[in-house]
N, C-alpha and C positions, 0 to 999 in steps of 0.2 A: 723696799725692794720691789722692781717692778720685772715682771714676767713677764714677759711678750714678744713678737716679732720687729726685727728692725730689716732694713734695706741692707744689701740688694736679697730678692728682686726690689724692684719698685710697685707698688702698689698703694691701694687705700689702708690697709691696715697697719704696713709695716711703715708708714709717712706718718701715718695719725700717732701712733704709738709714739713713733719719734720726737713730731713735736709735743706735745705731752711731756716726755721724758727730760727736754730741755728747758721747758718753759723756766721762765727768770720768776714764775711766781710761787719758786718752789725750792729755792734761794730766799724771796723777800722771807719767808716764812724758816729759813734757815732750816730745813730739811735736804738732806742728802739722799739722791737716788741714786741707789746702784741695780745696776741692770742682768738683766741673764736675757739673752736672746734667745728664741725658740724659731726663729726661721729655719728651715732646711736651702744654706745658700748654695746646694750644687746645681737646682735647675727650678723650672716651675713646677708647680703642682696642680694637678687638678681633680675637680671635684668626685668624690668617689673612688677615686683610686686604692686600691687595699695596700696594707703596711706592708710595708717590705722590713727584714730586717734589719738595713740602715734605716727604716725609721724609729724602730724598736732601739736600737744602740743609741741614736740619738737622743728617745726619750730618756733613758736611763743616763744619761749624761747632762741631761738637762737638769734631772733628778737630785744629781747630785751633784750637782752645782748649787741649787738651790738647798740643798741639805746642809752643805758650806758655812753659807751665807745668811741661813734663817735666823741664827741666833744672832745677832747682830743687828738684824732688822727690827725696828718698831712696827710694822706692818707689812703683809703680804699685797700688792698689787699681780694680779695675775688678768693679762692683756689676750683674748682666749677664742679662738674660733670654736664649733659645735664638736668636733672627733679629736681633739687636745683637751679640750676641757673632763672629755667624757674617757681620756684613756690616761697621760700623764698627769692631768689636771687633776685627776684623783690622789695619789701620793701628795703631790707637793699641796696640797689641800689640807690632805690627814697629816704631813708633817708640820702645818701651821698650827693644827691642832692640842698638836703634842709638846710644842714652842710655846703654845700659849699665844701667838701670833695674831693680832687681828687679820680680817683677810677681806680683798676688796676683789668681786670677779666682774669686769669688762666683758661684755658678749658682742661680738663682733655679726652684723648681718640682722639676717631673720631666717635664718633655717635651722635651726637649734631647736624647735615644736618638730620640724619633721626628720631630723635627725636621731631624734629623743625616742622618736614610736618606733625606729627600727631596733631598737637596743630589747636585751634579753628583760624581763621583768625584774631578775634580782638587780641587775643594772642599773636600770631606770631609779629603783627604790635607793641606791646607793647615789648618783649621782644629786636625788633630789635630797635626800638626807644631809650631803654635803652642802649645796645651795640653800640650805633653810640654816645652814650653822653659820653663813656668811656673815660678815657685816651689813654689808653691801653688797648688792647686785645689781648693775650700769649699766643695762642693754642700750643697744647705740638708735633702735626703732622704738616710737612711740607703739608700735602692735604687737613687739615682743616684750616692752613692760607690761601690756594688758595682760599679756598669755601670763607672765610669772606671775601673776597675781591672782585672774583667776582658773586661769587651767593648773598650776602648779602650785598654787595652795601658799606663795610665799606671800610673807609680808610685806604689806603694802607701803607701809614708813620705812623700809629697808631697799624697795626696787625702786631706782632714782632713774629717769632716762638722762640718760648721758651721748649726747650723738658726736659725729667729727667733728673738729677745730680745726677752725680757720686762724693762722698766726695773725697778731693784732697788725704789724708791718703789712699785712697783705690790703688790711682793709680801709683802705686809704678814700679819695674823693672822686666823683662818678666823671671822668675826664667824656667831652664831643666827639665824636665819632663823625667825622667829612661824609664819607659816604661807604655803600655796601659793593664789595669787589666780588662776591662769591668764593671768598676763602677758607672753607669747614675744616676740621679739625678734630682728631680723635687723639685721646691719651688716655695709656690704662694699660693693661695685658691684652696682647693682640691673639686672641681666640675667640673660636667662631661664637662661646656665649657670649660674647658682647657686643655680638651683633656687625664682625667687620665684615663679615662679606654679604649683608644686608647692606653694609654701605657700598662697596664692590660694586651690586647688583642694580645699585641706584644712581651709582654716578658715573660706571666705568664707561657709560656709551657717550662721555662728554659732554659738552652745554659750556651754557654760563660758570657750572660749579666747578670746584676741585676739592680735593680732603686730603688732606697731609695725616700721615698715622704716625702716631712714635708710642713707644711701646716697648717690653720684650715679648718677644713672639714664642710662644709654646711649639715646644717640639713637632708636636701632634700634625700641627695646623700650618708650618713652617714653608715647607716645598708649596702646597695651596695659594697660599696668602703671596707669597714673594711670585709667584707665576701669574695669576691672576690679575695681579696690580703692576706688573708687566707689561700687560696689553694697554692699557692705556695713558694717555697722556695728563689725564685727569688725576691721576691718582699714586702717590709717591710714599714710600715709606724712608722716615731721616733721622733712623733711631731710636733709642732712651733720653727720651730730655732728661736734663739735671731736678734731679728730687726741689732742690733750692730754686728752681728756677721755675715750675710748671705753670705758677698763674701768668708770670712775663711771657712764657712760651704759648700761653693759650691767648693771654692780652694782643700778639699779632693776627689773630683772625675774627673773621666777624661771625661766626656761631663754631658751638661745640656740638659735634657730634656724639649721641650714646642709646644705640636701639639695642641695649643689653636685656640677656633674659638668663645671664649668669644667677645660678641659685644660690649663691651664698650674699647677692648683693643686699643693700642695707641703704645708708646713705651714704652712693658713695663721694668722695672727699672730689674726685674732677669736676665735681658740680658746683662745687658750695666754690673750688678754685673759679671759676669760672665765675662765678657768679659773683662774689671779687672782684676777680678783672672788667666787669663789667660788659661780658660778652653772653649774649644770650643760648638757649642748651635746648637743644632739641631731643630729647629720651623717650622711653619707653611707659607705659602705663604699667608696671613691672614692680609686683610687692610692695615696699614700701618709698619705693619714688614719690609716687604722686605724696607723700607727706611732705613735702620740700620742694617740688615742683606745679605747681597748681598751673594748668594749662590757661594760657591767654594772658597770665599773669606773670608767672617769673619763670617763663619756659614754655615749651611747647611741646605735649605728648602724645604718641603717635602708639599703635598697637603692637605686642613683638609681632617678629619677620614679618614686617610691610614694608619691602623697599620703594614700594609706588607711596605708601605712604609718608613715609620717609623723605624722600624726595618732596611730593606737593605740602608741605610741613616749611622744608627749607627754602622754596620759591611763594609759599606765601610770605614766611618773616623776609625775604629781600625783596619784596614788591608792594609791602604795607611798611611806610617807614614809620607811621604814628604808631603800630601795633612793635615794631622793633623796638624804638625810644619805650614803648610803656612795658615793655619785658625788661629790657636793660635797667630800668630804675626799680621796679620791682624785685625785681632779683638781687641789685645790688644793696636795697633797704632790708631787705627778708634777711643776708646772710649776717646783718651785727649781731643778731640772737646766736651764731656758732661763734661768737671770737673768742680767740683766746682768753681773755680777760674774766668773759663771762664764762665759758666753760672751765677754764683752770684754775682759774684767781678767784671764783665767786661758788662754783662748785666741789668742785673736785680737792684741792686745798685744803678747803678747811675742813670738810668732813674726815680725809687725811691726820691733817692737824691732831680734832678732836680725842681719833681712836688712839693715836699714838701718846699723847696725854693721858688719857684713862689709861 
């Protein structure tokens, strides 16, 4: 049984989950996954926000959905950001417990160390007693397996990093590129943490560039962002691309834009899409980015809110076409270590497999 978020909204966690959840190599091994979804789909959400009690009604209904369906399960997969893990994540945890249930927790991000030190001491001592009873524990950053290992005492044969998957169809052969038009390109959640109106601020006075945004746009930041990208002819918002579709939808431009300094980010999936399509990514020096983006190499990183920097990043890559061609290949060589294959089919599967056998 896999816990987790699925789409809408659209994003990196509720996309990754998803493919995961489909993959054909979980079939070959003739395992059935049934799912419980824990998205809240009436809007976005954002970081810090305190529970309301429709999120409270919802946990207890996710609870008990999963309370349903545990016995039945060979194994618990739970798909889990840092304030889920650490509020319903605890029930459906100790109901795995009492099932006898193996149990696998996915950590989504790298803000889970500082999530962890706001919580009350008995808290902590509970959440970390549930993490050491795991099976497995899958952080999706190579520097939040360090932290469970040695800031949180867990075993080290048990925390496996596990980052986003790239579906194997995506990752096809490094197609020539005619020439560079200045066509940039943002996909994601259109809020100011990830940096849109750092792109605003760098391209809305026109040039050579432009930058197509698609996205859902947060309440918050809505009347802003649609006003702003108003003013100029540079710069256009044309939706929610289709989940199924984002590498093709990024495959038409010639860089990805992402000066995110969103704090829950991780690795996120528009990049590794991207770098897939074979389109080079201009991001942020921003937690654990630079572990997947190595500057000069398979992207270019620039510092958060630096729209000047920003900018001279993107008219270096389209004025050095040797430096463009050696990101594009780069990048599209780095991303076969996320495929599907090797992350579902080579990892994730059979360690699966295994528990549900014992």
């Amino acid at each position: 049984m896999l816990v987790g978020p699925s789409p809408p909204p659209v994003g990196g966690d509720t996309v990754s989950t998803s493919i995961i959840a489909r993959s054909r190599y979980w079939d070959e091994r003739e395992i059935e996954v049934m799912r419980v979804s824990t998205t809240a789909h009436d809007r976005l959400r954002l970081a810090g926000e305190p529970l309301s009690l429709r999120d409270v009604a919802r946990g207890c209904r996710i609870v008990g959905r999963v309370f349903s369906l545990l016995p039945r399960a060979g194994a618990l997969l739970l798909w889990t950001n840092s304030r889920f893990l650490c509020t319903a994540g605890i029930p459906i945890l100790l109901l795995a417990r009492i099932f006898r249930v193996p149990s696998v927790i996915k950590m989504f991000g790298t803000s889970f160390p500082d999530y962890f030190v706001t919580l009350e001491h008995s808290h902590r001592r509970a959440v970390l007693r549930l993490l050491r009873g795991a099976d497995f524990i899958l952080p999706e950053t190579g520097v939040l397996a360090k932290w469970f290992v040695r800031e949180a005492g867990l075993d080290a044969s048990r925390v496996l990093h596990l980052p986003n998957v790239i579906p194997d169809a995506l990752i096809g052969p490094l197609t020539d590129r005619e020439g560079i038009s200045g066509r940039c390109v943002f996909v994601g959640q259109i809020k100011r943490e990830k940096g849109v109106f750092d792109i605003i601020e760098a391209f809305g006075a026109g040039g050579a560039f432009r930058c197509d945004f698609y996205g859902p746009i947060v309440a918050r930041d809505r009347e802003q962002f649609l006003s702003e990208i108003s003013k100029s002819e540079a710069l256009s918002y044309q939706g929610i691309a289709d989940p199924e579709k984002v590498g093709e939808t990024i495959g038409r431009y010639d860089m990805l834009l992402l000066p995110t300094y969103h704090g829950g980010e991780g690795y996120p999936a528009v990049i590794l899409e991207a770098f897939a399509a074979g389109v080079p990514v201009v991001t942020t020096r921003w937690r654990s980015i630079p572990e997947i983006v190595e500057d000069g190499v398979t992207g270019l990183l620039v510092h958060v809110e630096s729209p000047g920097e920003l900018r001279a990043a993107v008219e270096r890559l389209a004025a050095d076409h040797a430096l463009y061609t050696r990101v594009r290949k780069g990048a599209h060589y780095f991303v076969r270590s996320f495929s599907e294959e090797r992350i579902v089919g080579g990892m994730l599967v059979p360690r699966v497999e295994r528990l549900i056998i014992d």
